[in-house]
mmCIF file of the N, C-alpha and C atoms, coordinates in Angstrom:
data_MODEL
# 
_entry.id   MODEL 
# 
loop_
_atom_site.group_PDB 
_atom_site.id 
_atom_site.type_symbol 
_atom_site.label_atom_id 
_atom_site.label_alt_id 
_atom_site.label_comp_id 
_atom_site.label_asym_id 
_atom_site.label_entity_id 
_atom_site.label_seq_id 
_atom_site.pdbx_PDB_ins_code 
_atom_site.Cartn_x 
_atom_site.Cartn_y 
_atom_site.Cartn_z 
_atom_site.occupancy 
_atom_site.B_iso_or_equiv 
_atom_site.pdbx_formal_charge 
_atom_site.auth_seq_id 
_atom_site.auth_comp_id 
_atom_site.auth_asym_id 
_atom_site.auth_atom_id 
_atom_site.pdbx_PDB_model_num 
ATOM 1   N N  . UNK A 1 1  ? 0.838   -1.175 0.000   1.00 0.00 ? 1  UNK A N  1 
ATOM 2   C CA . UNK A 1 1  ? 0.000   0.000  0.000   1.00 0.00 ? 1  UNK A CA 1 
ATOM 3   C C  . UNK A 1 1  ? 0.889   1.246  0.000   1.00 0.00 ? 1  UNK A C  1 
ATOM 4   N N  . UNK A 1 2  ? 0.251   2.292  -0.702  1.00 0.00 ? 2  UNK A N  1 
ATOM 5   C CA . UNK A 1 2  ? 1.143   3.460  -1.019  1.00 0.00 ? 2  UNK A CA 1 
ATOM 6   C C  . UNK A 1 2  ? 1.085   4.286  0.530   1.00 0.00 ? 2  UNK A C  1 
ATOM 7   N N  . UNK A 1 3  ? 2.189   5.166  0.736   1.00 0.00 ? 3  UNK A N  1 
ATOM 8   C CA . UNK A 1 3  ? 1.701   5.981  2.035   1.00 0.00 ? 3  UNK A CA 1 
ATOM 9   C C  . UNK A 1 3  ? 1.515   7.258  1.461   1.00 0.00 ? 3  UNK A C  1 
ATOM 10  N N  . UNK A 1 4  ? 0.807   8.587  1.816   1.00 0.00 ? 4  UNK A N  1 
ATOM 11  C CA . UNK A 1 4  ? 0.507   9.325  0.885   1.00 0.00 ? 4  UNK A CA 1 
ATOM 12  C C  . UNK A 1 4  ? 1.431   10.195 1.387   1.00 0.00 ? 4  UNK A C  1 
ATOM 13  N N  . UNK A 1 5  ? 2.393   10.570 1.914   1.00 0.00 ? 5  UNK A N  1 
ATOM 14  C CA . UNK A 1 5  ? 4.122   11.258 1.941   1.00 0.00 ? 5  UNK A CA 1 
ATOM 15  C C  . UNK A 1 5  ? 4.606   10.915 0.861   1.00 0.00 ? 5  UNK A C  1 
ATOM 16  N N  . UNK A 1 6  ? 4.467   9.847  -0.147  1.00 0.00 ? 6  UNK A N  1 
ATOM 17  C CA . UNK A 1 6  ? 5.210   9.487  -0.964  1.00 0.00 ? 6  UNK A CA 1 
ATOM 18  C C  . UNK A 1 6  ? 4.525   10.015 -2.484  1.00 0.00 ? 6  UNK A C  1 
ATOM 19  N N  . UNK A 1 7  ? 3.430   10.406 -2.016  1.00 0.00 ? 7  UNK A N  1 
ATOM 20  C CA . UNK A 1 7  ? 2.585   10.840 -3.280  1.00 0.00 ? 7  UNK A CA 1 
ATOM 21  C C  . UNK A 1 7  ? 2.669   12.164 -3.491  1.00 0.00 ? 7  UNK A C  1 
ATOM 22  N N  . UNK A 1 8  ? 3.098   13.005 -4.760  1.00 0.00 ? 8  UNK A N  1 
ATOM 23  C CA . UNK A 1 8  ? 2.378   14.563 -5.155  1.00 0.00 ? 8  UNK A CA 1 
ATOM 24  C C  . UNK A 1 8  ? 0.600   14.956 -4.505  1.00 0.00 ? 8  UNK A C  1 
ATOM 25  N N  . UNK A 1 9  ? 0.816   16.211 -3.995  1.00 0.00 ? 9  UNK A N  1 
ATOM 26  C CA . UNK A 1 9  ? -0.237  16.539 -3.575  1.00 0.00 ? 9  UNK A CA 1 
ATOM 27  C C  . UNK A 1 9  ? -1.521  16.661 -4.709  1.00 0.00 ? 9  UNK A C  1 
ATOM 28  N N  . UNK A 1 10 ? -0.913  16.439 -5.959  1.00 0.00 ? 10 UNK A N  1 
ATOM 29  C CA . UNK A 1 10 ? -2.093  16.703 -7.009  1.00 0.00 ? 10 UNK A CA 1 
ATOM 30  C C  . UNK A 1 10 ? -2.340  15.008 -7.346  1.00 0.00 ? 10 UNK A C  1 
ATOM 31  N N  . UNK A 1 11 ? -1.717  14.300 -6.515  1.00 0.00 ? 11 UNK A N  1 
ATOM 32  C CA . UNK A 1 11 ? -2.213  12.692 -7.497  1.00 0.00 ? 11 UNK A CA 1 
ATOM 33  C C  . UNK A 1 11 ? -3.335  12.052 -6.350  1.00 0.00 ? 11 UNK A C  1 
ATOM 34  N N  . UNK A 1 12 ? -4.531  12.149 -7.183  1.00 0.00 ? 12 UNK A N  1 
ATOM 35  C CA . UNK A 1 12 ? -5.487  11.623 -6.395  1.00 0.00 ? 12 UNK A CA 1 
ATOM 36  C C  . UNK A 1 12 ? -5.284  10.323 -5.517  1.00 0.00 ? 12 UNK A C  1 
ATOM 37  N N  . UNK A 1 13 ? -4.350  9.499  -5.383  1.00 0.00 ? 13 UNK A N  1 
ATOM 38  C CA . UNK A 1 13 ? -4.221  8.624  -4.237  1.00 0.00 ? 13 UNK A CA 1 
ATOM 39  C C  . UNK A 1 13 ? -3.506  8.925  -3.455  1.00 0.00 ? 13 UNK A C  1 
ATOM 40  N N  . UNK A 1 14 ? -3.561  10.384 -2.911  1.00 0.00 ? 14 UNK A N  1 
ATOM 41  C CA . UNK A 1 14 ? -2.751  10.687 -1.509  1.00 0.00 ? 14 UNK A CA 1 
ATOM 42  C C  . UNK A 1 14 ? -4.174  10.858 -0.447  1.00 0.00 ? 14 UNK A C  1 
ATOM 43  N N  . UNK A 1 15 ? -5.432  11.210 -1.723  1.00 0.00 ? 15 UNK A N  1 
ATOM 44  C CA . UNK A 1 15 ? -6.318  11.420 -0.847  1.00 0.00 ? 15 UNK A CA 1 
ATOM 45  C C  . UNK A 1 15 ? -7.054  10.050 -0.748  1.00 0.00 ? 15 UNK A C  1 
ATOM 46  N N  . UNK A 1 16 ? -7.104  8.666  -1.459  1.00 0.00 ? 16 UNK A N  1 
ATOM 47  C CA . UNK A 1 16 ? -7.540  7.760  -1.203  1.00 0.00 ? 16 UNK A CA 1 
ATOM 48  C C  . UNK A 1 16 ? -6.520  6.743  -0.124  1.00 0.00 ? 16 UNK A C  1 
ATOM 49  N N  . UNK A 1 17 ? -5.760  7.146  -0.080  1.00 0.00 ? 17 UNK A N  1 
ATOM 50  C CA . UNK A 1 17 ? -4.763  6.592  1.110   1.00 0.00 ? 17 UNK A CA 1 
ATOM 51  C C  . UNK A 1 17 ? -5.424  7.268  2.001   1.00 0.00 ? 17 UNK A C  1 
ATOM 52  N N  . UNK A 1 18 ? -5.562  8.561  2.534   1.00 0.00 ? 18 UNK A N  1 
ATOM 53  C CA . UNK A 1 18 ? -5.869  9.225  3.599   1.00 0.00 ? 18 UNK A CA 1 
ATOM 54  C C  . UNK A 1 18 ? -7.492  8.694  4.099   1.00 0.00 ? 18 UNK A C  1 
ATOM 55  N N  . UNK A 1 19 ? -8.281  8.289  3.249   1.00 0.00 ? 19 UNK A N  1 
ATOM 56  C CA . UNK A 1 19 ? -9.334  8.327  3.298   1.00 0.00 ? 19 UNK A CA 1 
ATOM 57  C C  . UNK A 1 19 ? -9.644  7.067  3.504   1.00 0.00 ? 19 UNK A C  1 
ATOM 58  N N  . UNK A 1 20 ? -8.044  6.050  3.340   1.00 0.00 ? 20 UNK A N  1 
ATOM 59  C CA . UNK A 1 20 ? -8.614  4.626  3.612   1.00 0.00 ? 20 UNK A CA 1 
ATOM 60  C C  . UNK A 1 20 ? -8.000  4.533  5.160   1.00 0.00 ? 20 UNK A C  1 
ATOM 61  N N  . UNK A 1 21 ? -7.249  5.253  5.615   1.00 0.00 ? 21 UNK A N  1 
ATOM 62  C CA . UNK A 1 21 ? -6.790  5.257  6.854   1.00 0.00 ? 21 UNK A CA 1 
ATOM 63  C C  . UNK A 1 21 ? -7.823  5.717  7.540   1.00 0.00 ? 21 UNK A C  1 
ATOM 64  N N  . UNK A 1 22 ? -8.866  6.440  7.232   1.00 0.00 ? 22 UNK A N  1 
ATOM 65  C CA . UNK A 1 22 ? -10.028 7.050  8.003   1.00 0.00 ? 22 UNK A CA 1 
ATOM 66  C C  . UNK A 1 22 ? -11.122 5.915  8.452   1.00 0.00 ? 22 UNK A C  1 
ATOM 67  N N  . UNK A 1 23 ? -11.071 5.189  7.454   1.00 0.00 ? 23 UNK A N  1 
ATOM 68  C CA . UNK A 1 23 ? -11.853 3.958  7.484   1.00 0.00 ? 23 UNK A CA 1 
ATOM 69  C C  . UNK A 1 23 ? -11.467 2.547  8.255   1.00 0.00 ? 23 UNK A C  1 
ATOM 70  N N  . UNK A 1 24 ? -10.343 2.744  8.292   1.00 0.00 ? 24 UNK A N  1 
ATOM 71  C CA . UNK A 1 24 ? -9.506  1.697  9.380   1.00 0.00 ? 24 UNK A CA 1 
ATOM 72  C C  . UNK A 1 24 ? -9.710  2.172  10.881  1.00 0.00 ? 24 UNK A C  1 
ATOM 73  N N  . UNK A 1 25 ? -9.557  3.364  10.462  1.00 0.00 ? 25 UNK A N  1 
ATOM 74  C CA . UNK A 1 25 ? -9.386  3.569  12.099  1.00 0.00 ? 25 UNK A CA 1 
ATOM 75  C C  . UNK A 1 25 ? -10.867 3.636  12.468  1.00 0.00 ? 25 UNK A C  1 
ATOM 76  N N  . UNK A 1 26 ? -12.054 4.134  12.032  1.00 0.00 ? 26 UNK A N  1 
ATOM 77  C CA . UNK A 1 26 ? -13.431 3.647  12.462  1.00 0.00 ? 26 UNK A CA 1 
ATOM 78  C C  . UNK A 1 26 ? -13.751 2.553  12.787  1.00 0.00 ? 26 UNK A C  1 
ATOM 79  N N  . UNK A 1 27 ? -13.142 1.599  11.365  1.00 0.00 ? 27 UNK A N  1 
ATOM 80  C CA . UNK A 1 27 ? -13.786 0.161  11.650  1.00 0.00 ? 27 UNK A CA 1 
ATOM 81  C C  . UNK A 1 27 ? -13.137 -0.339 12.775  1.00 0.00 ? 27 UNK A C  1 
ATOM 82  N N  . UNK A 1 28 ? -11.925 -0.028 13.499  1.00 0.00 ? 28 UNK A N  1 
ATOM 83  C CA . UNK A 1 28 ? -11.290 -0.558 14.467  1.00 0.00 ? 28 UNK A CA 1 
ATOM 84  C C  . UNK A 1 28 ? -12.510 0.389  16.154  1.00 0.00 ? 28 UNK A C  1 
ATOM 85  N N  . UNK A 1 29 ? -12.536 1.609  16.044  1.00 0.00 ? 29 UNK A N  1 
ATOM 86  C CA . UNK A 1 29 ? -13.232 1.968  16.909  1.00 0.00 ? 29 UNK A CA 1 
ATOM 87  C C  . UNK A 1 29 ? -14.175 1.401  17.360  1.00 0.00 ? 29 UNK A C  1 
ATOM 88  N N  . UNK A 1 30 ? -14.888 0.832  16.093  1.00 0.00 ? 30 UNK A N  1 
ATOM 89  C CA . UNK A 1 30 ? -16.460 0.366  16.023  1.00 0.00 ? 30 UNK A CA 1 
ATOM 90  C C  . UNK A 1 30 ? -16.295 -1.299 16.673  1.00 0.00 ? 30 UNK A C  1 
ATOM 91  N N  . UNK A 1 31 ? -15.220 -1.685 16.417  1.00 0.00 ? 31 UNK A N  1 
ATOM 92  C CA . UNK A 1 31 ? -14.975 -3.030 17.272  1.00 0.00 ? 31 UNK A CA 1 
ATOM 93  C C  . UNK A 1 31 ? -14.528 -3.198 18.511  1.00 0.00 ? 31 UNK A C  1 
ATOM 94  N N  . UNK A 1 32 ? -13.590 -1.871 18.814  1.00 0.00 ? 32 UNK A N  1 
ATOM 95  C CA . UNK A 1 32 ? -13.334 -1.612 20.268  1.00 0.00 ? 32 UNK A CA 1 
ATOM 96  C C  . UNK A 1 32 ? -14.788 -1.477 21.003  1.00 0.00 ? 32 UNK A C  1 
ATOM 97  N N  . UNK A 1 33 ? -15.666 -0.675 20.585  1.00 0.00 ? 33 UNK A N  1 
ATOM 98  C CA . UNK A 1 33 ? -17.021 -0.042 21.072  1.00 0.00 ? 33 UNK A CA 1 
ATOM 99  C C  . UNK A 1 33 ? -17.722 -1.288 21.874  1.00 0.00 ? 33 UNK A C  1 
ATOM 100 N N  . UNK A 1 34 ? -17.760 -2.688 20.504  1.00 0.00 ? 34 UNK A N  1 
ATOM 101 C CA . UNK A 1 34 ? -18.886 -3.961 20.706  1.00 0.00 ? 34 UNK A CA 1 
ATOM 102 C C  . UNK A 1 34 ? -18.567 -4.172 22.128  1.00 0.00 ? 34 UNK A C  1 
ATOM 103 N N  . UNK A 1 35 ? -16.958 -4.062 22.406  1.00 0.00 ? 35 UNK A N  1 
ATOM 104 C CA . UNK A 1 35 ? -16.692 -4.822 23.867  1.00 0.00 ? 35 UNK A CA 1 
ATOM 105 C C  . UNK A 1 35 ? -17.066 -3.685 25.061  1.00 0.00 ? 35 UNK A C  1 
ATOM 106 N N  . UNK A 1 36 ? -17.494 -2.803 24.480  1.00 0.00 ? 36 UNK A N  1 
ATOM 107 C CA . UNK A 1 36 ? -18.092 -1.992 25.711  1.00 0.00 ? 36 UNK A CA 1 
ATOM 108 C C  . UNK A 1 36 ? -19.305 -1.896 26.196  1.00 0.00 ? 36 UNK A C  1 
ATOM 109 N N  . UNK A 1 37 ? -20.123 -2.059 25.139  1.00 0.00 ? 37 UNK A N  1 
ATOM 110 C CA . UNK A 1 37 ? -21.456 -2.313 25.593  1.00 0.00 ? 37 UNK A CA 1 
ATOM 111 C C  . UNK A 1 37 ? -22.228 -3.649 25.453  1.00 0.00 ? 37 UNK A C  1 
ATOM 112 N N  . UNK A 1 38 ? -23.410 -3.885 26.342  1.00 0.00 ? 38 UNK A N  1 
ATOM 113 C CA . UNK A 1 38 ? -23.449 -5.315 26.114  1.00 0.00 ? 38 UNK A CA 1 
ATOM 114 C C  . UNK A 1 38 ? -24.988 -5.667 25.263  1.00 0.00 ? 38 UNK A C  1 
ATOM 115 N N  . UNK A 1 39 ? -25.251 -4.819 24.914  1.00 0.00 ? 39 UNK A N  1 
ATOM 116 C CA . UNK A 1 39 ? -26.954 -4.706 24.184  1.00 0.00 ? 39 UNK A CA 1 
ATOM 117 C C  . UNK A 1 39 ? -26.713 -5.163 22.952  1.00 0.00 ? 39 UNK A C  1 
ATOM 118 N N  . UNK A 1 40 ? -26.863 -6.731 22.786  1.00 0.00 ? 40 UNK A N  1 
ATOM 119 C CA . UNK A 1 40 ? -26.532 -7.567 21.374  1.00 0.00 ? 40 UNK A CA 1 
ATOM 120 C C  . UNK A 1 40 ? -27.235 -6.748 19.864  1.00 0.00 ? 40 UNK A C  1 
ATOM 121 N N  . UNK A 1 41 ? -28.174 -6.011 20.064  1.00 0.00 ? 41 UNK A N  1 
ATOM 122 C CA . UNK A 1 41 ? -28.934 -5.315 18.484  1.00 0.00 ? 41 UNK A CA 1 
ATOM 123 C C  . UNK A 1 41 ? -27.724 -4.266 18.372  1.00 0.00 ? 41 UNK A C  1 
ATOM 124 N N  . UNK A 1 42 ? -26.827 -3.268 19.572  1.00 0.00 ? 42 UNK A N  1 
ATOM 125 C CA . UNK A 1 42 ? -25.927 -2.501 19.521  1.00 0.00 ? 42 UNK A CA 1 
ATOM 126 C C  . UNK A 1 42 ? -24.513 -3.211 18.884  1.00 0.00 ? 42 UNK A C  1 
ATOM 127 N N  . UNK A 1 43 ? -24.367 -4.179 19.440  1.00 0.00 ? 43 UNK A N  1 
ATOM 128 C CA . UNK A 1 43 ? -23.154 -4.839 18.701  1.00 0.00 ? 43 UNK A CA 1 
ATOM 129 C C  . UNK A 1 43 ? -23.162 -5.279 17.784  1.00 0.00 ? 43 UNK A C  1 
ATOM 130 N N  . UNK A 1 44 ? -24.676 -5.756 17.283  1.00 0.00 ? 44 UNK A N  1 
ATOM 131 C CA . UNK A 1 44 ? -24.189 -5.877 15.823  1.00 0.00 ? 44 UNK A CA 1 
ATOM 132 C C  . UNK A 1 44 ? -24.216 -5.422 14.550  1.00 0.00 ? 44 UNK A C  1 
ATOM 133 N N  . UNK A 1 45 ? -25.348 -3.926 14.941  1.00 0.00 ? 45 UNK A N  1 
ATOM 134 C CA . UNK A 1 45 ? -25.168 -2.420 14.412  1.00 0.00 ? 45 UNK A CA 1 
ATOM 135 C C  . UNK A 1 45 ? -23.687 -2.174 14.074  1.00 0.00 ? 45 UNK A C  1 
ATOM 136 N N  . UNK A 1 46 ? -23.044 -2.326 15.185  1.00 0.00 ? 46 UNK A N  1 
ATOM 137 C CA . UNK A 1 46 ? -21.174 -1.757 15.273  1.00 0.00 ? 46 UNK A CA 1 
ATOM 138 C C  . UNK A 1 46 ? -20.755 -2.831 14.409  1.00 0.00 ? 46 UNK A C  1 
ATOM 139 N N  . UNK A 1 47 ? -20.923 -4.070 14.947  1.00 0.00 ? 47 UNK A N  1 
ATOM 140 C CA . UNK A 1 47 ? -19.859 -5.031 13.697  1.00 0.00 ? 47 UNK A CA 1 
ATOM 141 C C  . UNK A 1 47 ? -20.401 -5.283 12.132  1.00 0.00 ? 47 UNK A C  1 
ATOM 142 N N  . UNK A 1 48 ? -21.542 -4.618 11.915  1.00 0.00 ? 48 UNK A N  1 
ATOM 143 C CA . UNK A 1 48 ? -22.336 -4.624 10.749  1.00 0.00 ? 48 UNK A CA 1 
ATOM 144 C C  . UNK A 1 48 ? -21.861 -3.269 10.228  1.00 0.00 ? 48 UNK A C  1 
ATOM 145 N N  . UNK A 1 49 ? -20.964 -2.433 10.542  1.00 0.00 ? 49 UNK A N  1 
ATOM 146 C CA . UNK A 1 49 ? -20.787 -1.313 10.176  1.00 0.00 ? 49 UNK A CA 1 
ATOM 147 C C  . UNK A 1 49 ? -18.991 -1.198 10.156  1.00 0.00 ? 49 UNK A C  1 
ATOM 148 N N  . UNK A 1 50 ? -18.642 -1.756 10.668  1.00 0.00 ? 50 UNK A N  1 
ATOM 149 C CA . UNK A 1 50 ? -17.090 -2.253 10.680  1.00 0.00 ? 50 UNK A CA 1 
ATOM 150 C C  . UNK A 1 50 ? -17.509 -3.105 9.410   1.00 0.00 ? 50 UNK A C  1 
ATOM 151 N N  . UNK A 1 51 ? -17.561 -4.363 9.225   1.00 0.00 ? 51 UNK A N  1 
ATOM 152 C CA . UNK A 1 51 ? -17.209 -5.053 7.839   1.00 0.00 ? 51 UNK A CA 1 
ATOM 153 C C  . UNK A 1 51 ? -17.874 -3.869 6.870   1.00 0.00 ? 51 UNK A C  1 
ATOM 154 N N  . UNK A 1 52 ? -18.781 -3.104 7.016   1.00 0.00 ? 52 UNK A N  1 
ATOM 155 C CA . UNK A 1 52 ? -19.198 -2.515 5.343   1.00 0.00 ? 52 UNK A CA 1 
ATOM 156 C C  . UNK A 1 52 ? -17.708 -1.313 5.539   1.00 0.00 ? 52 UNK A C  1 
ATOM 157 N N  . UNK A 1 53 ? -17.363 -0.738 6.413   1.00 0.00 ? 53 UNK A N  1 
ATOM 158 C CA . UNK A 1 53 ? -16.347 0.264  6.480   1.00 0.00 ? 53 UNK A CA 1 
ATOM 159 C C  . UNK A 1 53 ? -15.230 -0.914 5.545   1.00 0.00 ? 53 UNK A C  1 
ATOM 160 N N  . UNK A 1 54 ? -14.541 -2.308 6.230   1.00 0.00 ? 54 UNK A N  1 
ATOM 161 C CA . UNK A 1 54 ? -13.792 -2.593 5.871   1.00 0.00 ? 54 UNK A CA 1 
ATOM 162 C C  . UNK A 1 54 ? -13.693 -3.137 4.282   1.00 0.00 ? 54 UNK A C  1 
ATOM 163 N N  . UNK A 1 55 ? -15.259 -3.281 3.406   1.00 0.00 ? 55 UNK A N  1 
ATOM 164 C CA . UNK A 1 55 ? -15.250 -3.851 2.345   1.00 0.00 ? 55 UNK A CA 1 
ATOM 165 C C  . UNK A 1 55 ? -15.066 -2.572 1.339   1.00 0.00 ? 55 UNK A C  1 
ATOM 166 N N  . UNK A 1 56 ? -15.718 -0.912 2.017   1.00 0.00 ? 56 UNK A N  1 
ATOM 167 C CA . UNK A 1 56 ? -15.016 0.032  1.610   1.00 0.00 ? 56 UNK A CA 1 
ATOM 168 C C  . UNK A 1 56 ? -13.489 0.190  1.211   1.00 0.00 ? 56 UNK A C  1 
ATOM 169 N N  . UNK A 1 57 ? -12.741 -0.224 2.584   1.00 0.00 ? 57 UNK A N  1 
ATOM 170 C CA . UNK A 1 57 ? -11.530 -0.460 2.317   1.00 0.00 ? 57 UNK A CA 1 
ATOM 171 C C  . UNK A 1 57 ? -10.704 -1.119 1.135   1.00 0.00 ? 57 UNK A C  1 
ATOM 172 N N  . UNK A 1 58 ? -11.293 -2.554 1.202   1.00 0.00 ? 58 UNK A N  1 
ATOM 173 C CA . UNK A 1 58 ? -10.882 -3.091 -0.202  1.00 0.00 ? 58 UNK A CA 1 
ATOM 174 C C  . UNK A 1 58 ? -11.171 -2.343 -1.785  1.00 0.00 ? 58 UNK A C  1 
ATOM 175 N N  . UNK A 1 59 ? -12.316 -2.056 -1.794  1.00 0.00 ? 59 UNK A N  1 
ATOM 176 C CA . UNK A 1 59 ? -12.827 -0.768 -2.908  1.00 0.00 ? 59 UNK A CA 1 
ATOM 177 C C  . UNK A 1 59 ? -11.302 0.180  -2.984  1.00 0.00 ? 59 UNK A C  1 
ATOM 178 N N  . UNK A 1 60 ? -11.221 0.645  -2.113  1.00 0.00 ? 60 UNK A N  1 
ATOM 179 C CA . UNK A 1 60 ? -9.982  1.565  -2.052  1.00 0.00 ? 60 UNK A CA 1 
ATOM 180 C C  . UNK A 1 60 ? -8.392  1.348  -2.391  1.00 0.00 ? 60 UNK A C  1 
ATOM 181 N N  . UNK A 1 61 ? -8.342  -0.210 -2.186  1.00 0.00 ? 61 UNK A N  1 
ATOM 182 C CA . UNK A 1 61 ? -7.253  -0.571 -2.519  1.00 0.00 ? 61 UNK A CA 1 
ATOM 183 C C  . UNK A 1 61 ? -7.138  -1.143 -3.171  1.00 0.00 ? 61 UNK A C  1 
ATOM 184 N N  . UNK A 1 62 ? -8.538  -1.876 -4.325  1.00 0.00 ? 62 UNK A N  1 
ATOM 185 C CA . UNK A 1 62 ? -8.758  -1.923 -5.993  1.00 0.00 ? 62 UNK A CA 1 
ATOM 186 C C  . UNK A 1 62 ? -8.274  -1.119 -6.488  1.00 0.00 ? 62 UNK A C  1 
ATOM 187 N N  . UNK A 1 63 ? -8.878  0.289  -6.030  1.00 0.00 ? 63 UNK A N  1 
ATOM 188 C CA . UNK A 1 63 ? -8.348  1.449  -6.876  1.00 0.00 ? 63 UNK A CA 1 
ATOM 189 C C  . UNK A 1 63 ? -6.992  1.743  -7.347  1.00 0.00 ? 63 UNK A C  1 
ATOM 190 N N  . UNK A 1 64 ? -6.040  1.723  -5.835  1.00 0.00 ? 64 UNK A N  1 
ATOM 191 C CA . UNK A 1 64 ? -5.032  1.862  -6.169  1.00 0.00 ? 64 UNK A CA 1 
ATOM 192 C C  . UNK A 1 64 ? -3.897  1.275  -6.645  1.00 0.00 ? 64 UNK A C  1 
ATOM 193 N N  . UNK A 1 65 ? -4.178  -0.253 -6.520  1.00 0.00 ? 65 UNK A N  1 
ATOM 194 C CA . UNK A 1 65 ? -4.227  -1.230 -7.396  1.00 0.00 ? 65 UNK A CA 1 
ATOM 195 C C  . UNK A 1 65 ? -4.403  -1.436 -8.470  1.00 0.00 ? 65 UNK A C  1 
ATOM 196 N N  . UNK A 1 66 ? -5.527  -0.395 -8.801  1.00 0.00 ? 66 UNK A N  1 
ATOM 197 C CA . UNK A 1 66 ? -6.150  -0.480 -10.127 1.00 0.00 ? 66 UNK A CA 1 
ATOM 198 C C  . UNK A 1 66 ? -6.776  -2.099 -11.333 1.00 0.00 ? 66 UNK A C  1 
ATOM 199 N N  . UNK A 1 67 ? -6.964  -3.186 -9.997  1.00 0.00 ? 67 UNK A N  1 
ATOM 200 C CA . UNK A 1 67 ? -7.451  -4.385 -9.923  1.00 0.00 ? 67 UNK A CA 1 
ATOM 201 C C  . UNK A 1 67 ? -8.614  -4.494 -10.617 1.00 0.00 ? 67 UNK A C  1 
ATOM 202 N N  . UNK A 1 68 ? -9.705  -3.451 -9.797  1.00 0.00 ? 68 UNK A N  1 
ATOM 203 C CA . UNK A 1 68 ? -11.519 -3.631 -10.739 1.00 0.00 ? 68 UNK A CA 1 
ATOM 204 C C  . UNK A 1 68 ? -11.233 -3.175 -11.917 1.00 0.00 ? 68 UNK A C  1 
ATOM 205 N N  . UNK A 1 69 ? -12.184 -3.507 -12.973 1.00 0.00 ? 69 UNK A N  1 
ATOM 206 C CA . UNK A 1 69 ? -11.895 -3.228 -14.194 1.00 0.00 ? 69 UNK A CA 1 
ATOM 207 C C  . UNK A 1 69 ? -12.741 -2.202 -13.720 1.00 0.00 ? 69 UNK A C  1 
ATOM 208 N N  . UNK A 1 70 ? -13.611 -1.627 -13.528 1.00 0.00 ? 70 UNK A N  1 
ATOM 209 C CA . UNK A 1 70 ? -14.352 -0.375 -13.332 1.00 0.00 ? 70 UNK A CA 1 
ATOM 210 C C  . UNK A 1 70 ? -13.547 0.808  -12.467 1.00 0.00 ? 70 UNK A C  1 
ATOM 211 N N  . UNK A 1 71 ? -12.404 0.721  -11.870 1.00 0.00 ? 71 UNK A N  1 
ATOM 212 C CA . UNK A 1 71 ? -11.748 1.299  -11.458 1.00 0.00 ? 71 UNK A CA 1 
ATOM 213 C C  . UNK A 1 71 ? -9.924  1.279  -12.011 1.00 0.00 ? 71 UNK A C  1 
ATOM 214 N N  . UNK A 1 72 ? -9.864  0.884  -13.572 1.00 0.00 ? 72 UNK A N  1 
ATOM 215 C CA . UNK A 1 72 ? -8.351  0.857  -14.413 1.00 0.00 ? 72 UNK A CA 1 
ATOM 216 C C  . UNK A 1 72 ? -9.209  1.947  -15.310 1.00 0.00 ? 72 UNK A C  1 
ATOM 217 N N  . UNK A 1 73 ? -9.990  2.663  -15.667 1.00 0.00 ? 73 UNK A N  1 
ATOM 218 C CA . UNK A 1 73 ? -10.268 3.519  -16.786 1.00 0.00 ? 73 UNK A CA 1 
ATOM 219 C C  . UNK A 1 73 ? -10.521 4.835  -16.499 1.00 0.00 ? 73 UNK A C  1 
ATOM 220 N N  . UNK A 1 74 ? -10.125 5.737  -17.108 1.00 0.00 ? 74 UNK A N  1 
ATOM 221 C CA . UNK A 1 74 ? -9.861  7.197  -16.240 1.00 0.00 ? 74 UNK A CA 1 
ATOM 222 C C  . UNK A 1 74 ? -11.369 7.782  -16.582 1.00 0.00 ? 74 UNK A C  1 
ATOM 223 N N  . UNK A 1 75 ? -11.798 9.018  -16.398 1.00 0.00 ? 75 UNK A N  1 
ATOM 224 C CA . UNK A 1 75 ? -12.834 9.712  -16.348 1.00 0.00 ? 75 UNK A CA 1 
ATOM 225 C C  . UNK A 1 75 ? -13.613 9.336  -18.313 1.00 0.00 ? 75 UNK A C  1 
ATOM 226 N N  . UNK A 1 76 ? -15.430 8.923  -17.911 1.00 0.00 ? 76 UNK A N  1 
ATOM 227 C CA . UNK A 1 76 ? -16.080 9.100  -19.003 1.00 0.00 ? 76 UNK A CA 1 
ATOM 228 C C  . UNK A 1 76 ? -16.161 10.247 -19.572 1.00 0.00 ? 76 UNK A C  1 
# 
């Protein structure tokens, strides 16, 4: 994975790095959270919201990857 120090401020994956680090660190919050409260519909709100954060993640690192074919082709 790229770190975005290593990227020009004009190349759009300094801001999809930044933006996938935003998403890590939620989905990690949101799992710290489950062990705090004990109301099972609350925990699995939080861990139902951690995996969609983390499948975001992968989206993000298709991109920069440039893996999906819907994400190797520049602007229509």
């Amino acid at each position: 994975m790229t770190t975005s120090a290593a990227l020009p401020k004009t190349d759009p994956r300094q801001r999809m790095v930044h933006i996938r680090g935003l998403l890590a660190e939620l989905a990690e919050h949101c799992r710290e959270d489950i062990k705090k409260i004990e109301e099972p519909r609350a925990q699995a709100l939080l861990e139902t919201t951690a995996e969609v954060l983390e499948g975001l993640m992968t989206a993000y690192d298709h991109y920069e990857a440039g893996t999906e074919e819907g994400m190797r082709h520049g602007p229509m």
